[in-house]
mmCIF file of the C-alpha atoms, coordinates in Angstrom:
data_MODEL
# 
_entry.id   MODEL 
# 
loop_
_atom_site.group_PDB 
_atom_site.id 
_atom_site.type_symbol 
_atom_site.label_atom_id 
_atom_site.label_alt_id 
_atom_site.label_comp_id 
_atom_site.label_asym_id 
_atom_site.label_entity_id 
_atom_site.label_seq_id 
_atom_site.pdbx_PDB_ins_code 
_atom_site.Cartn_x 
_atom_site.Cartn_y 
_atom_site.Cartn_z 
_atom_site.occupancy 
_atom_site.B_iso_or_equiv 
_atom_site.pdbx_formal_charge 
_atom_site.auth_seq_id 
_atom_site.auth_comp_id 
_atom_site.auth_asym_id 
_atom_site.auth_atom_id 
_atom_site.pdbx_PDB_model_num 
ATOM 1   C CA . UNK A 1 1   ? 0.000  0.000  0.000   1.00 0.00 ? 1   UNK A CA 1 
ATOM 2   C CA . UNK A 1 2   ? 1.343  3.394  -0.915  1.00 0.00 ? 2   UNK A CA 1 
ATOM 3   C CA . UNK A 1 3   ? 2.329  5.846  1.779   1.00 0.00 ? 3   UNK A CA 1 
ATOM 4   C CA . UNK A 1 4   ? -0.224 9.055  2.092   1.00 0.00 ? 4   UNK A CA 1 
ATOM 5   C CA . UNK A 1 5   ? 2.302  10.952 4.048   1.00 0.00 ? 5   UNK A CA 1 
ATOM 6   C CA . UNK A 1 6   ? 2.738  14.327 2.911   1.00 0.00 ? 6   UNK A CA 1 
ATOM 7   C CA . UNK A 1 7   ? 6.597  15.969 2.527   1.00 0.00 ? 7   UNK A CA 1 
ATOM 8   C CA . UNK A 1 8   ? 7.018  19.484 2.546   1.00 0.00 ? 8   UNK A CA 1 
ATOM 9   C CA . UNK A 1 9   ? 10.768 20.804 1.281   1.00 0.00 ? 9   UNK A CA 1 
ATOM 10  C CA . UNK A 1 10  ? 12.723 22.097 4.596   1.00 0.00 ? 10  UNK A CA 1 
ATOM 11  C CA . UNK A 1 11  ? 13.877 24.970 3.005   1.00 0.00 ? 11  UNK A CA 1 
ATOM 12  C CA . UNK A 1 12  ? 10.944 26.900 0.523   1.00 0.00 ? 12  UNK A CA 1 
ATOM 13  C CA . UNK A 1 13  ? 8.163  24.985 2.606   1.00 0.00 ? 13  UNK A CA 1 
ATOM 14  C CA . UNK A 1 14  ? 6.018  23.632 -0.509  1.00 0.00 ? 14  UNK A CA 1 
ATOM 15  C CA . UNK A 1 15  ? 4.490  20.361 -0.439  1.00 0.00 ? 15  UNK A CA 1 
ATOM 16  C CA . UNK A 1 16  ? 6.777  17.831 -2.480  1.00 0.00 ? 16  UNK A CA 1 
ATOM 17  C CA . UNK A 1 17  ? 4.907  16.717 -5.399  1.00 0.00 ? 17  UNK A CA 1 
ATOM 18  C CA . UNK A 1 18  ? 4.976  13.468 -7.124  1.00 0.00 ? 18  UNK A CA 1 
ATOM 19  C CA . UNK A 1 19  ? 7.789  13.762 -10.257 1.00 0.00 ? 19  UNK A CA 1 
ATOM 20  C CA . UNK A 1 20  ? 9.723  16.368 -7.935  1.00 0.00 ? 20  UNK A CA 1 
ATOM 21  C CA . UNK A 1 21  ? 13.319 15.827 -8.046  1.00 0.00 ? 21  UNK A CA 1 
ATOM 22  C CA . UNK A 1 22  ? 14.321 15.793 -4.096  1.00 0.00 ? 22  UNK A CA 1 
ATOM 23  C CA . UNK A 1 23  ? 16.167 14.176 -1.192  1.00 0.00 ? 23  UNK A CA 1 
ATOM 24  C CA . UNK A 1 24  ? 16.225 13.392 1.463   1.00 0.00 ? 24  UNK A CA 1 
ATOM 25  C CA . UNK A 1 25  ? 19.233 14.096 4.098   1.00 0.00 ? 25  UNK A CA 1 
ATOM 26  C CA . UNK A 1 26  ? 20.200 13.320 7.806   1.00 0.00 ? 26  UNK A CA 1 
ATOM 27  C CA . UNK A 1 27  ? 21.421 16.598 9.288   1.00 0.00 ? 27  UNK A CA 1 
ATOM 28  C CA . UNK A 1 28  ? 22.599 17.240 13.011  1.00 0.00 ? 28  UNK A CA 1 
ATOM 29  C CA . UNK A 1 29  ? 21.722 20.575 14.817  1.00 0.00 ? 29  UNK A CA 1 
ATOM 30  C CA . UNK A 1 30  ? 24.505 19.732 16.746  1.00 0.00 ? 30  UNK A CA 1 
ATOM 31  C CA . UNK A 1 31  ? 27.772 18.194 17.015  1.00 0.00 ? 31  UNK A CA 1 
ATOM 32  C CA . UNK A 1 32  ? 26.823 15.585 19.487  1.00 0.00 ? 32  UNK A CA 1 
ATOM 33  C CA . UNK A 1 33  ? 22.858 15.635 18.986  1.00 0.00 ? 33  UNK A CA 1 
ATOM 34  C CA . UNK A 1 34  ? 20.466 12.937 17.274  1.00 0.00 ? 34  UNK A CA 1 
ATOM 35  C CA . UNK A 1 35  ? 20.058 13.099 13.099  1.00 0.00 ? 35  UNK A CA 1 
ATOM 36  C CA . UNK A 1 36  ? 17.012 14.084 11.663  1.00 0.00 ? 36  UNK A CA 1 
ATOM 37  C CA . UNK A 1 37  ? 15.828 13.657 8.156   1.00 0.00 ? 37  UNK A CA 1 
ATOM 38  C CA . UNK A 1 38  ? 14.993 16.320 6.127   1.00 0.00 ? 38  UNK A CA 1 
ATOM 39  C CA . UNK A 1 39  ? 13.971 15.973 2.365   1.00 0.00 ? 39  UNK A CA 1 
ATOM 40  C CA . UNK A 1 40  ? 14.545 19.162 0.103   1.00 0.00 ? 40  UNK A CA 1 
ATOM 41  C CA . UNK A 1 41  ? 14.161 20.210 -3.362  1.00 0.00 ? 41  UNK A CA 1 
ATOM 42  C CA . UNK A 1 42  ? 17.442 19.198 -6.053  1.00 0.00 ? 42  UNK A CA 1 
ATOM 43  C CA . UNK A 1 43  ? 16.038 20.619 -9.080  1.00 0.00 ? 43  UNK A CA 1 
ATOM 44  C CA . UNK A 1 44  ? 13.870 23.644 -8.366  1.00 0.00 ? 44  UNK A CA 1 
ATOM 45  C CA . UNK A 1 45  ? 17.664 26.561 -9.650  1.00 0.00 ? 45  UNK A CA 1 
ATOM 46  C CA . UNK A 1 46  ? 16.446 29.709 -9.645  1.00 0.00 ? 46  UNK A CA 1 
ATOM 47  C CA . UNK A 1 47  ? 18.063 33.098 -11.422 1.00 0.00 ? 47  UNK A CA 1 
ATOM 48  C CA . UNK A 1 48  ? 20.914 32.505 -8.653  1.00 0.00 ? 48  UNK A CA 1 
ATOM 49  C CA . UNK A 1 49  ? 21.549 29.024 -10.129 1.00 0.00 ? 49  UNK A CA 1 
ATOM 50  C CA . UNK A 1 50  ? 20.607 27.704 -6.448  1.00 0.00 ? 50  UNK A CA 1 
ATOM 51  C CA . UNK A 1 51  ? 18.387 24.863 -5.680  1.00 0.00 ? 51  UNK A CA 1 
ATOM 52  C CA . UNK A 1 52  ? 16.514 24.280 -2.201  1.00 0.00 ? 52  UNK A CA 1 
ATOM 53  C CA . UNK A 1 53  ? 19.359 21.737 -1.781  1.00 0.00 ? 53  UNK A CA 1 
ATOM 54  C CA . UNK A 1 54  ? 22.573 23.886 -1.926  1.00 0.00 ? 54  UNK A CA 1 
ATOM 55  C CA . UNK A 1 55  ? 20.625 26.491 0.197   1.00 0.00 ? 55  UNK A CA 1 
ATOM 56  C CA . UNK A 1 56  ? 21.293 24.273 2.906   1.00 0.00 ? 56  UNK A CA 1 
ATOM 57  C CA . UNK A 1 57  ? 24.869 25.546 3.170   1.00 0.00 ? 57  UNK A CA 1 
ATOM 58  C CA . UNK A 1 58  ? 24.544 28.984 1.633   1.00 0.00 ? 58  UNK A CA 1 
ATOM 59  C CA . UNK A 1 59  ? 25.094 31.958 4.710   1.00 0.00 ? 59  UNK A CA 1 
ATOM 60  C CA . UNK A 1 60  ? 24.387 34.464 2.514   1.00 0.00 ? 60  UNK A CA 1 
ATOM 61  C CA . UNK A 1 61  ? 21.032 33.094 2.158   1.00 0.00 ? 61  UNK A CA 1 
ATOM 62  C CA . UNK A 1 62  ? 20.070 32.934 6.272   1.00 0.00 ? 62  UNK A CA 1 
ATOM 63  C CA . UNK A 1 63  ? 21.516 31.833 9.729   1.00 0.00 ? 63  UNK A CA 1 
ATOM 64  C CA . UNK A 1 64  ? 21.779 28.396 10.927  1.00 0.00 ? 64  UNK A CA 1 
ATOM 65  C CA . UNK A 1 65  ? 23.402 26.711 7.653   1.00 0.00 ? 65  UNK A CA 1 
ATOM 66  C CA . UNK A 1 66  ? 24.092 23.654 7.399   1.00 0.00 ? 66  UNK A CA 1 
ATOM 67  C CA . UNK A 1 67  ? 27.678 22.557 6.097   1.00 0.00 ? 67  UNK A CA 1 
ATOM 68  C CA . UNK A 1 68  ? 29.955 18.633 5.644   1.00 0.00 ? 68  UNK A CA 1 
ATOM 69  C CA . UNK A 1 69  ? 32.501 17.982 8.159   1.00 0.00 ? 69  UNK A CA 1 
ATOM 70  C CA . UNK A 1 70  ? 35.823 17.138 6.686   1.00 0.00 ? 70  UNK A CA 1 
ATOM 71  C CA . UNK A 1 71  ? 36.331 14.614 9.213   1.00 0.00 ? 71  UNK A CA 1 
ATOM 72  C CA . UNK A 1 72  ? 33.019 12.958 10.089  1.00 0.00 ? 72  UNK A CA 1 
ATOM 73  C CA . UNK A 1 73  ? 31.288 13.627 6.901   1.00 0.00 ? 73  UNK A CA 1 
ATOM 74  C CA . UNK A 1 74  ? 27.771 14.700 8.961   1.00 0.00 ? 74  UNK A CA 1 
ATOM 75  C CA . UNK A 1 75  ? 26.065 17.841 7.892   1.00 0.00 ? 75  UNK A CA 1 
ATOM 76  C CA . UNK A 1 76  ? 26.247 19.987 10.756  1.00 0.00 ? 76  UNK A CA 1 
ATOM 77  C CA . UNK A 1 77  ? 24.502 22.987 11.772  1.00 0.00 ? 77  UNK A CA 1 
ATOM 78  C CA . UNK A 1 78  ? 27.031 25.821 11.420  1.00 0.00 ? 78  UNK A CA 1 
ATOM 79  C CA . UNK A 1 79  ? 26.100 27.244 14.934  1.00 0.00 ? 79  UNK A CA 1 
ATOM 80  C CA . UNK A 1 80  ? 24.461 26.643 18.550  1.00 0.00 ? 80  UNK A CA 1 
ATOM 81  C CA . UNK A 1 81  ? 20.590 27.420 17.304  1.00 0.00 ? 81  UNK A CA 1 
ATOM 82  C CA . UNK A 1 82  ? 19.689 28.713 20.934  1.00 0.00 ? 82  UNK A CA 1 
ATOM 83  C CA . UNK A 1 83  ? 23.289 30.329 21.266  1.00 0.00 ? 83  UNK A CA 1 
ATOM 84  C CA . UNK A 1 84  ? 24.101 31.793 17.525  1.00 0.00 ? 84  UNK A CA 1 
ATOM 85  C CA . UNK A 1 85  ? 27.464 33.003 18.769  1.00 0.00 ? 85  UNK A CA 1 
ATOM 86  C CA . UNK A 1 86  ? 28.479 29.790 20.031  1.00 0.00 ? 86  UNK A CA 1 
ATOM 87  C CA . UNK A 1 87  ? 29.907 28.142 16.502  1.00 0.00 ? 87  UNK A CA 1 
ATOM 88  C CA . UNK A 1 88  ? 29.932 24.762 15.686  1.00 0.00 ? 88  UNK A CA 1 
ATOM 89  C CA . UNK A 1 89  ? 32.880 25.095 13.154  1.00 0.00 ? 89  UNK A CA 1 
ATOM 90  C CA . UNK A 1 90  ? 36.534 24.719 13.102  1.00 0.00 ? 90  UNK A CA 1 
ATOM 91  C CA . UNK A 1 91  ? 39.691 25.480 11.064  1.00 0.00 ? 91  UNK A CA 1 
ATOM 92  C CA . UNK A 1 92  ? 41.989 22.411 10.990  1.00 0.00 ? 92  UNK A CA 1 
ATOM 93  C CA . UNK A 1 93  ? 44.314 21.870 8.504   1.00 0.00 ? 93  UNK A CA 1 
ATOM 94  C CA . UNK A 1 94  ? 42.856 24.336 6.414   1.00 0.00 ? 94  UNK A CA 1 
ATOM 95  C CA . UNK A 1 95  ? 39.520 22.369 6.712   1.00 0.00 ? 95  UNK A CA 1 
ATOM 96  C CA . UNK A 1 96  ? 36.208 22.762 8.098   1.00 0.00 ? 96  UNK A CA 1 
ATOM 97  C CA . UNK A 1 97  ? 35.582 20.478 11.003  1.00 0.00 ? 97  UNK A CA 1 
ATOM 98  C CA . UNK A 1 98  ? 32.733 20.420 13.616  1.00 0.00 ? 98  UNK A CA 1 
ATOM 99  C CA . UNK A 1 99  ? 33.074 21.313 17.606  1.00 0.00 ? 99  UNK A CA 1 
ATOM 100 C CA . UNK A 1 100 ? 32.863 17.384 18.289  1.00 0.00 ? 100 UNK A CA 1 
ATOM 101 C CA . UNK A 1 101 ? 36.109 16.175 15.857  1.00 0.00 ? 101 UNK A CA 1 
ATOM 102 C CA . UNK A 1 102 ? 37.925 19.478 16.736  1.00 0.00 ? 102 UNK A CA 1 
ATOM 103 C CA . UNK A 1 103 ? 37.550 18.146 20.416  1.00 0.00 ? 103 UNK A CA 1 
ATOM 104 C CA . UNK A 1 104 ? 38.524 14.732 19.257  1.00 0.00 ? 104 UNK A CA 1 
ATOM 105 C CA . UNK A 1 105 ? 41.250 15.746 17.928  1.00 0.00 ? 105 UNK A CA 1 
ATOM 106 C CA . UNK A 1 106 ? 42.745 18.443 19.981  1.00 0.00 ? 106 UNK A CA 1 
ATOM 107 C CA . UNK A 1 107 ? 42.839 15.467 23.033  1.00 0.00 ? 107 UNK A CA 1 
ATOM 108 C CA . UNK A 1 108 ? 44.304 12.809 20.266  1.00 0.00 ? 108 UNK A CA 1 
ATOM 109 C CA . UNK A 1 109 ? 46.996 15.851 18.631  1.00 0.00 ? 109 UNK A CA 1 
ATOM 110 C CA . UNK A 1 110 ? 46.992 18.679 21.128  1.00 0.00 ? 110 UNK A CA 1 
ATOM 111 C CA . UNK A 1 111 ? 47.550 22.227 20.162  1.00 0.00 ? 111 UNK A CA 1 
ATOM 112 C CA . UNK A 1 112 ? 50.019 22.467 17.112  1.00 0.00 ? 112 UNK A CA 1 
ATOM 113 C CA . UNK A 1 113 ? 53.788 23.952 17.855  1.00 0.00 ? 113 UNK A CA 1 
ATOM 114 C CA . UNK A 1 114 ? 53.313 25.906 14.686  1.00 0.00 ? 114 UNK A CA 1 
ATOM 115 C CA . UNK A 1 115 ? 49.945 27.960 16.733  1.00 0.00 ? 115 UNK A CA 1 
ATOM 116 C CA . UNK A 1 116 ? 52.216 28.700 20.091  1.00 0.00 ? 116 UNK A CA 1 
ATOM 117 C CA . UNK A 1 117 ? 54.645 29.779 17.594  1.00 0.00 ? 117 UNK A CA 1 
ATOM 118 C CA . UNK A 1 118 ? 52.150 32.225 15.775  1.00 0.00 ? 118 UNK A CA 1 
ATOM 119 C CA . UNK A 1 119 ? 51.510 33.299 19.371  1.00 0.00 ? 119 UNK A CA 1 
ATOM 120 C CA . UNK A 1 120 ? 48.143 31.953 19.160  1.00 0.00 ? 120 UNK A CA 1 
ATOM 121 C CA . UNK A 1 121 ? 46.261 30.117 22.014  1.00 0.00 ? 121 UNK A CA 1 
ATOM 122 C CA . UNK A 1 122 ? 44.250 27.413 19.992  1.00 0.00 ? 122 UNK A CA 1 
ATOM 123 C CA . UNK A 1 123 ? 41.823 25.587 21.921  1.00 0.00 ? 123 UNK A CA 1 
ATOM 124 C CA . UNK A 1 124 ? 37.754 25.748 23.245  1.00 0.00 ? 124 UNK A CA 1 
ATOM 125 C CA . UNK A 1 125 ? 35.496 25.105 25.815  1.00 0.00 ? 125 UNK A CA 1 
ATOM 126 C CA . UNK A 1 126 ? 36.040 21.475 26.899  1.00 0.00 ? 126 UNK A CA 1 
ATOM 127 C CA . UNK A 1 127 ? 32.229 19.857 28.027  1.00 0.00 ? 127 UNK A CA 1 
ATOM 128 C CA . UNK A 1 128 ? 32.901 18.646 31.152  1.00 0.00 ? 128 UNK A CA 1 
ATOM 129 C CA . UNK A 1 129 ? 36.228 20.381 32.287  1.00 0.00 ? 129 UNK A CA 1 
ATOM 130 C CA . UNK A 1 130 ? 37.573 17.625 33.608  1.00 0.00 ? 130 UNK A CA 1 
ATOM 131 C CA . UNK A 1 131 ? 40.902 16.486 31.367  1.00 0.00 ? 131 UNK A CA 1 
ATOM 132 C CA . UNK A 1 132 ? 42.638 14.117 33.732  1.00 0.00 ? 132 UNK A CA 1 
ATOM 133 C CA . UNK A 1 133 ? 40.191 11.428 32.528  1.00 0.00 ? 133 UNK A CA 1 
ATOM 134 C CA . UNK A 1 134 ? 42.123 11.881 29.117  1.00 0.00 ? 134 UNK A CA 1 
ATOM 135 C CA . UNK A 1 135 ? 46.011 11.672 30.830  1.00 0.00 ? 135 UNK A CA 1 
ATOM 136 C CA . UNK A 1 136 ? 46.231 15.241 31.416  1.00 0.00 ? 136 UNK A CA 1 
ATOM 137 C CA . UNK A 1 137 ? 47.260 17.100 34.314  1.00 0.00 ? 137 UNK A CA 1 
ATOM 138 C CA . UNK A 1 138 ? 46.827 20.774 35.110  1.00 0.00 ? 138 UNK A CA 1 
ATOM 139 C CA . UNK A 1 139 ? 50.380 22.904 34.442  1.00 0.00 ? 139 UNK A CA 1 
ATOM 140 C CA . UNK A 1 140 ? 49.852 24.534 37.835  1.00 0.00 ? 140 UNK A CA 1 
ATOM 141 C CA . UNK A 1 141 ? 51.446 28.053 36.917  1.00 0.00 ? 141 UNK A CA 1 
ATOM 142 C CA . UNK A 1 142 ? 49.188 28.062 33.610  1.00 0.00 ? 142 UNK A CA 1 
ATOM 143 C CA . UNK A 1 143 ? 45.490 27.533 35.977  1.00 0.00 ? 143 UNK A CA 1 
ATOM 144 C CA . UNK A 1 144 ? 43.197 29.914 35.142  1.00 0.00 ? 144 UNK A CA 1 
ATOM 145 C CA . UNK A 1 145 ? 46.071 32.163 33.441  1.00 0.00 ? 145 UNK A CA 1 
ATOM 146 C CA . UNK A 1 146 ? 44.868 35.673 32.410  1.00 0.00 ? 146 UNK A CA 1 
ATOM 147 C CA . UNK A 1 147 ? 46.187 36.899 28.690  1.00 0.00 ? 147 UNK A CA 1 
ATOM 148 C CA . UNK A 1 148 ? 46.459 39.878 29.418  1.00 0.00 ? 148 UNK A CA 1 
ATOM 149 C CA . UNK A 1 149 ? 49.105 41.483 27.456  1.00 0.00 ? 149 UNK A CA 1 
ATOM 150 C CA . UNK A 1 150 ? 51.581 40.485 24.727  1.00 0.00 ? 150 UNK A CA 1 
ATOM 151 C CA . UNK A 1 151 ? 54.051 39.566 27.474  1.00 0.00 ? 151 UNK A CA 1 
ATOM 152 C CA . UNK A 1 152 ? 51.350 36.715 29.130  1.00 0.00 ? 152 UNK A CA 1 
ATOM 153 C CA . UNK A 1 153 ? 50.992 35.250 25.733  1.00 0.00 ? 153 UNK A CA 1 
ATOM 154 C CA . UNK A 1 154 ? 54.442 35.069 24.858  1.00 0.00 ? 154 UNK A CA 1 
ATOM 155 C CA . UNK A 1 155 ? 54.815 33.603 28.525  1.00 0.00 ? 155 UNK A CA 1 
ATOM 156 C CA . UNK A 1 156 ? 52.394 31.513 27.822  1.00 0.00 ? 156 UNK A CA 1 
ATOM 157 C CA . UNK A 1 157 ? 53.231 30.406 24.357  1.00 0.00 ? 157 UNK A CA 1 
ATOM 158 C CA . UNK A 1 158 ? 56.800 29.938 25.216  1.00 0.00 ? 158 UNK A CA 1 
ATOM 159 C CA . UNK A 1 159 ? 56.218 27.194 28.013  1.00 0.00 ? 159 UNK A CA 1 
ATOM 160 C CA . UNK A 1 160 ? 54.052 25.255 25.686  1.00 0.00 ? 160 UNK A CA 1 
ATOM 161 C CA . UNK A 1 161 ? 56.699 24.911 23.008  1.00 0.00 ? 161 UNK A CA 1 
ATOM 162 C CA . UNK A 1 162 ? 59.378 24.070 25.981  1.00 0.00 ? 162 UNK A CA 1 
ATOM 163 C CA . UNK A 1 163 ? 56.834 21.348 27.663  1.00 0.00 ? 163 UNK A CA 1 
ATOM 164 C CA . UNK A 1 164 ? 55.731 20.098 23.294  1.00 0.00 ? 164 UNK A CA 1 
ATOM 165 C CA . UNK A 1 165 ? 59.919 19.534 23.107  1.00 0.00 ? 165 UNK A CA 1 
ATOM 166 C CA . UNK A 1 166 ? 60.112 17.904 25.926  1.00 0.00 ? 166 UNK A CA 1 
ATOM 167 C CA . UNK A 1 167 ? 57.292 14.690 25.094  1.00 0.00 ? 167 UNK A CA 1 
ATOM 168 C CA . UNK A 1 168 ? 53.925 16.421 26.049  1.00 0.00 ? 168 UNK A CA 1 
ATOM 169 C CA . UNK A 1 169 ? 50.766 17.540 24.286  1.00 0.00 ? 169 UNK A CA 1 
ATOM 170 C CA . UNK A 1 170 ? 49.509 20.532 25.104  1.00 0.00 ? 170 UNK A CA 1 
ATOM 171 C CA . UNK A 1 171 ? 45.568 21.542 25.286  1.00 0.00 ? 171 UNK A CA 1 
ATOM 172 C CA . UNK A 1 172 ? 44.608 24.763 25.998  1.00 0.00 ? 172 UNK A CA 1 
ATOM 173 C CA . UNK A 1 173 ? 41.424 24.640 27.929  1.00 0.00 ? 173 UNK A CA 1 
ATOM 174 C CA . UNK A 1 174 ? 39.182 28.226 27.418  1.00 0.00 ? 174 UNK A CA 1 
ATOM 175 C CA . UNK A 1 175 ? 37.123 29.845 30.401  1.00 0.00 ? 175 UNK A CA 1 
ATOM 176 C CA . UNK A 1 176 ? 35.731 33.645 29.754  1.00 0.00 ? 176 UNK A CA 1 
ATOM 177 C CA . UNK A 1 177 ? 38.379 33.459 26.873  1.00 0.00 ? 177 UNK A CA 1 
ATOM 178 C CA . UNK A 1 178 ? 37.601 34.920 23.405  1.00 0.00 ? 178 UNK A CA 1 
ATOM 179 C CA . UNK A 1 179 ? 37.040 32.683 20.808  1.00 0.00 ? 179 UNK A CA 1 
ATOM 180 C CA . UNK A 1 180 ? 40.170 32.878 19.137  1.00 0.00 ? 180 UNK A CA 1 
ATOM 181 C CA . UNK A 1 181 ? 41.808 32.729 22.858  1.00 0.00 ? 181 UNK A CA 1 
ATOM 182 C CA . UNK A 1 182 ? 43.844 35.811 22.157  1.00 0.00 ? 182 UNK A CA 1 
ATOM 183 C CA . UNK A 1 183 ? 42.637 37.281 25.534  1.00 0.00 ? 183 UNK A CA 1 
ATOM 184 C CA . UNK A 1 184 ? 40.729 36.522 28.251  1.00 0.00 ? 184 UNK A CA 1 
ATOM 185 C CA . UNK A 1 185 ? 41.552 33.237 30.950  1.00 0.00 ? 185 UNK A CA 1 
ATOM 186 C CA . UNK A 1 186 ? 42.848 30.124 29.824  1.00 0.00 ? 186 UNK A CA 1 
ATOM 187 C CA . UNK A 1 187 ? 44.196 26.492 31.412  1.00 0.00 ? 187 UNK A CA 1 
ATOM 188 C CA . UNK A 1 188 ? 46.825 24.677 29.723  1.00 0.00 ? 188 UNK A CA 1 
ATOM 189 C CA . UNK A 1 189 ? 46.837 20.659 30.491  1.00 0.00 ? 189 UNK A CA 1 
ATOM 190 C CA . UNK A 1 190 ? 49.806 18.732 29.231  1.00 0.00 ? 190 UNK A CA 1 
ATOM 191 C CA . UNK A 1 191 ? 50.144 14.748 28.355  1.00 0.00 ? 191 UNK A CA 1 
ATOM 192 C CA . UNK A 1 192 ? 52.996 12.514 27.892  1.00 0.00 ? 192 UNK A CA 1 
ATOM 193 C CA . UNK A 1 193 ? 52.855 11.272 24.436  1.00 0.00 ? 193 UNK A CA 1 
ATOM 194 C CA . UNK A 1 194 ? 54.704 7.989  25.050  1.00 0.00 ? 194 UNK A CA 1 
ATOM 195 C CA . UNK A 1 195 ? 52.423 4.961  25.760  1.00 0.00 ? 195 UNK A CA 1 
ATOM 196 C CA . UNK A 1 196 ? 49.421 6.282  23.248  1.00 0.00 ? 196 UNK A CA 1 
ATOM 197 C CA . UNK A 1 197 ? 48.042 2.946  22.202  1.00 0.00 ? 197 UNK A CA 1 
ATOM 198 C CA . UNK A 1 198 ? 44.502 3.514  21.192  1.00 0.00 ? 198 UNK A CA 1 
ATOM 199 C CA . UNK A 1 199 ? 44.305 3.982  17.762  1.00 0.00 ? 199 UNK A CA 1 
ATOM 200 C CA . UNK A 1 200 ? 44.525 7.692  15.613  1.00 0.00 ? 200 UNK A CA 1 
ATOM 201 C CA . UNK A 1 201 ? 41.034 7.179  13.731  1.00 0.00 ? 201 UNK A CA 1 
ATOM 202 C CA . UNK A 1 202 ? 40.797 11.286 12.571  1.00 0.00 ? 202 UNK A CA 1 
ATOM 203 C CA . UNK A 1 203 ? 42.044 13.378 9.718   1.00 0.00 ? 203 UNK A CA 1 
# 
């Protein structure tokens, strides 16, 4: 027996017609939420050469796009929908990743030498604060540090390359920081590399 149900497009609203070109998608309104499905127009281009599809990731065309993570390959809500300042998007490697791999990865990799030596403090807001169940342990002078000035980053920046040549990773671990934690308070955590067995599974 066919199915009555009716589909409406996710992005224009119409009802999905019989003989309309769509699909439908799993997307995730966040990084570590449930999928839902979605179904949306593919063939519907208008003078812009769009479709309802490839609206999904276009910012120019409203908030709350959707866009692929490089390293989980989910479509992922650009930003926090109840938060719009909180993003769900990071650089790495020159790709886009979402909040959850970036976390993945920063506890896996740790902040790169080549950031401390930009005099950048990469990190973010780790969920549950609580990095010794990952190996870490707190660098005691570096709790709660406050960036001040150019001379508490470079302080700052120069013990993480000293502790990263010595055998650790470093995470840098945000609280009331800006988001490119240039200023503001941040904790660094350090790990010993040695004795990493479980396996490197990300980009």
């Amino acid at each position: 027996m066919a199915s009555t149900e009716r589909r409406y497009c996710y992005e224009c609203g119409e009802l999905i017609l019989k003989g309309d070109d769509h699909i439908t998608l799993k997307v995730y309104d966040t990084p570590w939420g449930p999928p839902k499905e979605i179904t949306v127009h593919t063939d519907n281009a208008d003078n812009s050469w769009e479709t309802c599809e490839s609206r999904l990731s276009d910012t120019g065309w409203r908030d709350f796009r959707y866009f692929e993570c490089d390293c989980c390959r989910r479509r992922v809500c650009r930003e926090n929908q109840n938060n719009g300042w909180h993003s769900y998007v990071r650089i790495f490697k020159g790709k886009e990743i979402c909040l959850r791999c970036y976390i993945e990865l920063q506890l896996w990799e740790g902040a790169s030498r080549e950031s401390f030596e930009g005099g950048r403090v990469e990190g973010t807001y780790y969920p549950n604060g609580d990095l010794t169940a990952y190996g870490f342990e707190l660098v005691p002078e570096f709790f709660g540090y406050h960036l001040k000035d150019t001379e508490a980053l470079k302080k700052y920046c120069f013990t993480a390359l000293n502790l990263i040549s010595q055998g650790y990773v470093i995470v840098n671990e945000y609280d009331l920081t800006a988001i490119d934690g240039q200023e503001g308070f941040v904790t660094m955590w350090r790990r010993r590399v040695e004795g990493q067995s479980h396996e490197k599974r990300f980009i």
